[in-house]
C-alpha positions in Angstrom: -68.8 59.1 18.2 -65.6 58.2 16.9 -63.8 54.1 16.6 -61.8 54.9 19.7 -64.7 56.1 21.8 -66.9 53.3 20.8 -63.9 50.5 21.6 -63.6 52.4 25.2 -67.4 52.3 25.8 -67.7 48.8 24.6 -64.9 47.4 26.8 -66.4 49.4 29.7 -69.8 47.6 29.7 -68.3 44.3 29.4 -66.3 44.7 32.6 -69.6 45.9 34.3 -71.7 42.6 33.1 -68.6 40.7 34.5 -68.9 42.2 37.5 -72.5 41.6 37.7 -72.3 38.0 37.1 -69.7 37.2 39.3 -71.4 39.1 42.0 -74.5 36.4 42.1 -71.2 34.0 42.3 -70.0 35.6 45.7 -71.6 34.7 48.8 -68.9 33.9 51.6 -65.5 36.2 52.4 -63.7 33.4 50.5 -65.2 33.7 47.6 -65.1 38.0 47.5 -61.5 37.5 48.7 -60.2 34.5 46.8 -62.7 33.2 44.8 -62.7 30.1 47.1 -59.7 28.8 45.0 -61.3 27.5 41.9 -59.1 29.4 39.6 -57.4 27.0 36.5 -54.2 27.6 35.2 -54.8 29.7 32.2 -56.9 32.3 34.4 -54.4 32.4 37.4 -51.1 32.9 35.3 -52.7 36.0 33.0 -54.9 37.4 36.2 -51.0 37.2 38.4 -49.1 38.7 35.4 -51.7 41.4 34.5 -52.3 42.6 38.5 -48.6 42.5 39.0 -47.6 45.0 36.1 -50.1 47.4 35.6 -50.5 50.6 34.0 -46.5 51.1 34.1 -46.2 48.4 31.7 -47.6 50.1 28.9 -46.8 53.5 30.3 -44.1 53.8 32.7 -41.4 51.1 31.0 -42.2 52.3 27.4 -41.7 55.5 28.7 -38.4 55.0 30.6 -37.2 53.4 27.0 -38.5 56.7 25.3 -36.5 58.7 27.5 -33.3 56.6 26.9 -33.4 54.1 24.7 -31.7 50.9 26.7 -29.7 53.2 28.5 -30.9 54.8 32.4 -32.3 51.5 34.0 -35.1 50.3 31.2 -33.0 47.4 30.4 -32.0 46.2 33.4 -35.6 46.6 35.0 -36.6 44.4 32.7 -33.6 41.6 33.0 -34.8 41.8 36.6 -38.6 41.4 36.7 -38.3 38.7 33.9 -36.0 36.4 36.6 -38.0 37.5 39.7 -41.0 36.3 37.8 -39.6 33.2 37.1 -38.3 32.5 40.4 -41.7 33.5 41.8 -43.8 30.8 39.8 -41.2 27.9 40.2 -40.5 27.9 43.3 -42.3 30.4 45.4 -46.3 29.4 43.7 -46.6 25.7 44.6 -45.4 26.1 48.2 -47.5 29.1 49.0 -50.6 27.8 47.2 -49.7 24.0 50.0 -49.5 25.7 52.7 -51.6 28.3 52.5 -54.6 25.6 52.7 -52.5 23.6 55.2 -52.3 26.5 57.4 -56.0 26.4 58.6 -56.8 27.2 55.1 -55.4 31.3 55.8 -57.0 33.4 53.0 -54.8 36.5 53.7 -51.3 36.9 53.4 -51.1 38.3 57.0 -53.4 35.5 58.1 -51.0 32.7 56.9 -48.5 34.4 58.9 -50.4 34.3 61.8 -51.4 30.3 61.1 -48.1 29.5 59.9 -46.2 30.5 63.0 -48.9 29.8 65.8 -48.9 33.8 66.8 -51.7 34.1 69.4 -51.1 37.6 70.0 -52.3 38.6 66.7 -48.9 41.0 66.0 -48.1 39.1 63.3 -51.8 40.0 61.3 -52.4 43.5 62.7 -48.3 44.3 61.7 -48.9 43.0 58.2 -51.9 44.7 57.6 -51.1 47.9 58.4 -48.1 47.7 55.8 -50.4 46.1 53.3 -52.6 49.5 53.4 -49.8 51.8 54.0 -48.1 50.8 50.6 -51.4 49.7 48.8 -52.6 53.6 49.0 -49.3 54.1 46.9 -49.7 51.6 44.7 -53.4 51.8 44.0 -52.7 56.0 43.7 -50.2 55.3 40.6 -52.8 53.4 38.6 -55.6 56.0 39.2 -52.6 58.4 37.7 -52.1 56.5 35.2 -55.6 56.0 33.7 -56.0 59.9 34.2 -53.1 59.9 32.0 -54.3 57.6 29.3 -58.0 59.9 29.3 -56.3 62.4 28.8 -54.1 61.6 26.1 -56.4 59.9 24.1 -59.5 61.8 24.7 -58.0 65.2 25.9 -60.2 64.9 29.1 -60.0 67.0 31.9 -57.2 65.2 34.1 -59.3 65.3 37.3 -62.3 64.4 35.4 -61.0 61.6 34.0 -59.5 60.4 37.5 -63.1 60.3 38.8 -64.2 58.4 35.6 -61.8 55.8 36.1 -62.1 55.2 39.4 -66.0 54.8 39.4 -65.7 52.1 36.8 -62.8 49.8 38.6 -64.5 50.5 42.1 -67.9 49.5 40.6 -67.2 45.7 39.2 -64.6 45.3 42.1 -67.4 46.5 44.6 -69.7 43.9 43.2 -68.0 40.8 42.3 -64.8 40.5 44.0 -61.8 38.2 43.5 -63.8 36.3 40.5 -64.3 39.6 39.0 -60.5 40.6 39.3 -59.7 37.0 38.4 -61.6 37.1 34.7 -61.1 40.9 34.3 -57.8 40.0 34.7 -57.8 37.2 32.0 -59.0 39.4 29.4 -57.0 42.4 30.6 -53.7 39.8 30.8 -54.4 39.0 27.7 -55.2 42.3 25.9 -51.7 43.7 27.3 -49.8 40.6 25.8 -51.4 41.7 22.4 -51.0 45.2 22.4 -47.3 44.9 23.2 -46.2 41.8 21.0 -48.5 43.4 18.0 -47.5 47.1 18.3 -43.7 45.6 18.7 -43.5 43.8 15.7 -45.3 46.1 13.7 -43.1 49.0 14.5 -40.1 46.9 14.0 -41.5 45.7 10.3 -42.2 49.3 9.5 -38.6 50.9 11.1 -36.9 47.3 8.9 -35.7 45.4 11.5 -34.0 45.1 14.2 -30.4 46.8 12.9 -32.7 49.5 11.3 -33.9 50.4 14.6 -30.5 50.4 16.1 -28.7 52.1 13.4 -31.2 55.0 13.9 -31.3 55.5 17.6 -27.6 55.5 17.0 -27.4 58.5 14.2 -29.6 60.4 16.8 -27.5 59.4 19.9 -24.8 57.0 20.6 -26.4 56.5 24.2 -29.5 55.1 23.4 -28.2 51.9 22.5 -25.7 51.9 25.4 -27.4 50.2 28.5 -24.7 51.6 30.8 -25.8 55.1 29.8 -27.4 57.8 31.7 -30.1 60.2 30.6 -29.7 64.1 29.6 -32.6 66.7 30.6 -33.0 70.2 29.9 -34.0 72.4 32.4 -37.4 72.1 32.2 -37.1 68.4 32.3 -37.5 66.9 28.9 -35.6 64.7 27.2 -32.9 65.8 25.2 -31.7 62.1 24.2 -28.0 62.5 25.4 -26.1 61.3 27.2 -24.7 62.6 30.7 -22.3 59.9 32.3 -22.9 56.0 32.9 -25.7 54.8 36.1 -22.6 52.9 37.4 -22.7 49.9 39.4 -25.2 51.2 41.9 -28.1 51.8 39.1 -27.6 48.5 37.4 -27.8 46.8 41.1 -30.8 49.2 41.8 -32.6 48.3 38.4 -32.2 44.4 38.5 -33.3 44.7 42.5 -36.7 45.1 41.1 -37.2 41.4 40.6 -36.6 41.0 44.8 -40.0 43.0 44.4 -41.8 39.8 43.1 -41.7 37.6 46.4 -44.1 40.1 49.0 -46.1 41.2 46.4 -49.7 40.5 48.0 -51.9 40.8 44.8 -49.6 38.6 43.0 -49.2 36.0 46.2 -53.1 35.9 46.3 -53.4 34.3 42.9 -51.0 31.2 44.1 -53.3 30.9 46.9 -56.4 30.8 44.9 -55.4 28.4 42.1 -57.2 25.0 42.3 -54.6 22.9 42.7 -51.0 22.9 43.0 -50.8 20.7 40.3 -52.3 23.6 38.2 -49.1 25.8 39.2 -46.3 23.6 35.9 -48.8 24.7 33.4 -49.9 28.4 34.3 -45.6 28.8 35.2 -45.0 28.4 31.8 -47.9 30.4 30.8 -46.9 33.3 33.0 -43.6 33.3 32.2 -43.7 33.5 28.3 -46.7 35.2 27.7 -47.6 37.4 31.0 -44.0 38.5 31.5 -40.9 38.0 29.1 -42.8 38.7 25.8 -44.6 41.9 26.9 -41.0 43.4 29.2 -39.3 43.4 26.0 -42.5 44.5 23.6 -42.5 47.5 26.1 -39.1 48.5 25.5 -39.4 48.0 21.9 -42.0 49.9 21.9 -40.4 53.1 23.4 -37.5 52.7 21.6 -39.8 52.8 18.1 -41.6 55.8 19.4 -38.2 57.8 19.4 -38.4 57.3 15.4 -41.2 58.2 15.0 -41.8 61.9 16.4 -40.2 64.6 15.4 -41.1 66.4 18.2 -40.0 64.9 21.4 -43.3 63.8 23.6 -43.5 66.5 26.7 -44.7 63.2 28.5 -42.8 60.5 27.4 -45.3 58.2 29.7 -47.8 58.9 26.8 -45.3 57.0 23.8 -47.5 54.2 23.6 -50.5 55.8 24.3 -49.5 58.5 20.9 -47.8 55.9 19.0 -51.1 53.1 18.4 -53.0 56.4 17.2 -50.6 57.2 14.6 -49.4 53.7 13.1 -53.0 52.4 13.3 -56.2 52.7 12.1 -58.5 54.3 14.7 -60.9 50.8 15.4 -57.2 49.4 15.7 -55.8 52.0 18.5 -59.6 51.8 19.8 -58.7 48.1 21.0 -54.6 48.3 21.9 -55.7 51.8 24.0 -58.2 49.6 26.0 -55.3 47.3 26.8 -53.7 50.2 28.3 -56.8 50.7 30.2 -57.1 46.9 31.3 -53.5 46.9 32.5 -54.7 49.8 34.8 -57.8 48.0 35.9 -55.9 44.7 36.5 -54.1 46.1 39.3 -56.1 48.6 40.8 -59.2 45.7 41.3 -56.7 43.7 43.0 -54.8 46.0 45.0 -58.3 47.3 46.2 -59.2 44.0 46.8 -56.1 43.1 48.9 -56.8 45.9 51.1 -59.7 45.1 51.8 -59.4 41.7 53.0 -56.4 43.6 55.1 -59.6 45.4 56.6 -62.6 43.0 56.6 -60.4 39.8 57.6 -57.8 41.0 59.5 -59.5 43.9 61.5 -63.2 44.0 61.6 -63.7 40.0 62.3 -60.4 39.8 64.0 -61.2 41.8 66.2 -64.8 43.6 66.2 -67.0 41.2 64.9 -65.5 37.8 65.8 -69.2 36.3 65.1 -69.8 38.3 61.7 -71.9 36.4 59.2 -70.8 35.6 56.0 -72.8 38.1 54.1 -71.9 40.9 56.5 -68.3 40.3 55.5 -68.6 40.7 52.0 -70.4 43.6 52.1 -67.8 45.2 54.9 -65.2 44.0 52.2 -67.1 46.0 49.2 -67.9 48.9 51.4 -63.5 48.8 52.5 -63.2 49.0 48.8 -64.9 52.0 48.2 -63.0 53.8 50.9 -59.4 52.6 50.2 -60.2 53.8 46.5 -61.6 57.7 47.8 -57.6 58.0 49.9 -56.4 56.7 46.7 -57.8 59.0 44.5 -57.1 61.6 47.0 -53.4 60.7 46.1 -53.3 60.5 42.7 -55.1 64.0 42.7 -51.7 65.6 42.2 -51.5 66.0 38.1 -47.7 66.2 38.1 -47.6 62.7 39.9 -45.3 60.0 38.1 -46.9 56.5 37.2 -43.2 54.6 37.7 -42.4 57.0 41.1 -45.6 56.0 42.6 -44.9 51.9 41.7 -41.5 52.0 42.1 -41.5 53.1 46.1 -44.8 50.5 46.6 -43.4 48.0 44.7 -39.6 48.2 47.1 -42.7 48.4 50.2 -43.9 44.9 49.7 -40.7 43.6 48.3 -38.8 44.6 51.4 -41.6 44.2 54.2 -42.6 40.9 52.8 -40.5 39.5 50.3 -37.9 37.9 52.7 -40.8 36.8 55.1 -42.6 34.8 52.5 -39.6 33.2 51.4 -37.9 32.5 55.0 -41.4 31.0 56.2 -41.5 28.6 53.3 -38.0 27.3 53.0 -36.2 27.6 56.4 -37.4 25.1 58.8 -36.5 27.1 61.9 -37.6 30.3 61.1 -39.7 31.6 64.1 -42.7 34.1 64.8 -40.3 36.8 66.0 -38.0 36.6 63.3 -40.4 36.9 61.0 -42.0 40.0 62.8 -38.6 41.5 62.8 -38.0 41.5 59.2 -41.5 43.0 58.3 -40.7 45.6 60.8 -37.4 46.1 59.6 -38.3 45.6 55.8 -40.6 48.2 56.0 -39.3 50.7 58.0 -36.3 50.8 55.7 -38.3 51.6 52.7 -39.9 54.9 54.9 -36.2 56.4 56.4 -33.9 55.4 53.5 -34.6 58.4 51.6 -32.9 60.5 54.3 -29.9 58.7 53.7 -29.3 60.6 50.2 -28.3 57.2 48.9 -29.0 56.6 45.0 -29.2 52.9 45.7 -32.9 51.5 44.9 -34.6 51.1 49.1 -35.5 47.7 47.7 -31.8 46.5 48.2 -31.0 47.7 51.7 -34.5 47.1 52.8 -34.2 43.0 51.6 -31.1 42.6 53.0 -32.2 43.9 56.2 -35.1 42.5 56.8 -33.7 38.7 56.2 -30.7 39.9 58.6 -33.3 40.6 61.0 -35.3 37.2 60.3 -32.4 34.8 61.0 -31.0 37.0 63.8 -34.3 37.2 65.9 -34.9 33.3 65.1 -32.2 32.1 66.1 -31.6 34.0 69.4 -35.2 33.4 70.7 -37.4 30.0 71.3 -37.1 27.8 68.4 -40.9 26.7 66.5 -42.9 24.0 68.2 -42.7 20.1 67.2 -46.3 21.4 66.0 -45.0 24.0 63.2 -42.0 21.8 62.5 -44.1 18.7 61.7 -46.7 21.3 59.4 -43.9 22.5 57.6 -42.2 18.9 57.2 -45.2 17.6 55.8 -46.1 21.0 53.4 -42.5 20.5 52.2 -43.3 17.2 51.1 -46.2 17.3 48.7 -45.5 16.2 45.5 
């Protein structure tokens, strides 16, 4: 059994004993959903970090800068995310996390929105929930893909095969210990990521000689690679060529830095403001987040990809598998054993939370909603585990496809939530006269905007049309209809308050 095998196996086994221990730590829906919000800083900012970017991060964006250097949209993706991120966490966490627990202490995203705006009817929760699964089977389906992927690179496995594998082992801690499970997988797998990018980054550039060597040789091999503005030559069969074939124009840059809208619906991401102790944990884990979850592994990736065109001769057929090929030739193979598990715990850390998202979708906001009002606490959880199992069979079912892109997959999920929620989240906690219908419109709108705007033939990103819609939609319907009650002004007057 060679290094590689032995790291895999190793890491495996401790995310099954995790799961296991948390498991005796889950009795109640809150707990299995959101840990019953005992998370500390350190553990919320790596566990919201490592469930918002994963597999992509060590996959999809090192690939994107394989395929083109800083030209296409790598770049600017990463420009993007880094200032959503940090608009997220200062502004969006502490709020959230307040009124969450204000809001009769609402556990699910489409629960708050229910709480928050006094919707009796339920619209609000059953609307919300149906997106949340819609886009989650996406989502969840691109990291299934993309730990086939990294099986198959590094072990030569049987894509399918290793598809099954994958998903037996993030179903089976998920199944067992819930949001605490996620939570501390996500620690260590936050953590891991932040490693294998900063480490493999700086090594390559030491090696290559720097920053100007790098750039001076991208350059000899094409000008385009170091041009951000540039777009991407294929040949026929669809491999890189590395040259270039015009500029992405205004609409590609607008379409590449819309990705940071993404950041404000995200549910998996949301949940982790909800669940951290205190809002006077959210100062410390922003900072956290920011430099070490987000900025610092962005730009590692695209380092990363751009290092990997140096170093093969012959172009990757896959260039989703640069960082995956480059750890096993620049390291030793105990080395590449532990950076190849940090691909691996980026694709856990959002899979686990995505599956746990969904379920809560299905437990909280349809089973007791509305078929088991009285449902006991332990019948709950286990609804919740057995909701897991099932999102993570249509998943799989998805991601069965072996031609299937990792970045395709995130991209239209990740416009989804942006779009359906992003502008809801944002309009509920900082306009005081935003109302229930106006924030039923813009989910409505948001999300039915991301499914028709293909037809359009438009190269612009769905995340931009489908943002700008929706908060049309919110201010329209709320300020043509009923304005909130003295009852939801005084809540959000007094949420808006807390120091």
């Amino acid at each position: 059994m060679n290094p590689t095998t032995v790291t895999f196996i190793l890491y495996l086994v401790m995310l099954i004993v995790i799961g296991i221990i948390t498991y005796r730590m889950t009795s109640t829906l809150s707990d299995y959903i959101l840990g019953g919000r005992k998370l500390n800083s350190w553990v919320a900012a790596f566990s919201a970090q490592a469930s918002d970017f994963s597999g992509w991060l060590l996959l999809g964006l090192p690939g994107a800068a394989y395929a083109a250097g800083l030209g296409q949209w790598s770049l600017w993706i990463a420009v993007g995310l880094a200032i959503g991120a940090m608009i997220n966490w200062q502004y969006v966490a502490k709020r959230l996390r307040v009124y969450t627990e204000y809001s009769n202490n609402s556990i699910t995203l489409p629960e708050f929105f229910e709480n928050r705006f006094r919707d009796k009817s339920s619209l609000l929760r059953v609307i919300s929930a149906i997106f949340i699964l819609a886009f989650f089977l996406f989502y969840t389906a691109s990291g299934l893909v993309a730990g086939a992927k990294l099986f198959n690179g590094t072990f030569g496995m049987d894509y399918h095969t290793a598809l099954i594998l994958g998903g037996i082992v993030i179903v089976g801690y998920t199944f067992l210990g819930g949001f605490l499970a996620v939570s501390y997988t996500d620690f260590i797998q936050g953590f891991l990521m932040f490693l294998a990018l900063f480490v493999t980054a700086v090594y390559g550039l030491i090696e290559i000689g720097g920053f100007g060597a790098l750039f001076d040789t991208l350059k000899s091999i094409d000008g385009s690679l170091i041009d951000a503005s540039a777009a991407t030559a294929y040949d026929s069969e669809g491999s890189v060529v590395w040259a270039a074939a015009g500029s992405i124009g205004f609409v590609g840059i607008v379409s590449a830095l819309a990705w940071g809208l993404g950041y404000f619906g995200q549910p998996h991401i949301l949940a982790r403001f909800m669940a951290i102790k205190s809002h006077k944990e959210v100062a410390k884990a922003k900072v956290i987040a920011i430099t070490m979850g987000a900025v610092i592994p962005l730009y590692g990736a695209i380092i990363v990809g751009m290092v990997g065109i140096t170093t093969f001769d012959v172009p990757l057929s896959d260039p989703e598998q640069v960082f995956i090929q480059l750890v096993q030739v620049i390291y030793n193979p105990w080395v590449a054993g532990f950076l190849l598990a940090a691909v691996l715990a980026a694709i856990m850390s959002t899979i686990d939370s995505q599956l746990l998202v969904s379920s809560s979708a299905l437990s909280e906001d349809f089973y007791k909603k509305f078929l088991r009002k009285e449902a006991s606490e332990t019948e709950l959880v286990w609804v919740g585990r057995f909701c897991v199992l099932g999102i993570a069979l249509v998943a799989m079912a998805l991601a069965w496809n072996e031609t299937s892109s990792v970045l395709d997959l995130v991209s239209y999920a990740w416009a989804g939530f942006g779009a359906t929620f992003g502008s809801a989240i944002l309009f509920s906690l900082f306009w005081r006269k935003t109302t229930r219908n106006g924030v039923l419109a813009g989910i409505i709108v948001g999300g039915l905007t991301i499914f028709l705007w293909g037809y359009t033939g438009s190269d612009l990103y769905e995340m931009v049309p489908g943002f700008i819609f929706s908060s049309i939609a919110i201010v329209v319907f709320s300020l043509i209809g009923e304005g909130p009650s003295e009852e939801i002004l005084e809540e959000y007057d007094k949420v808006t308050g807390v120091k």
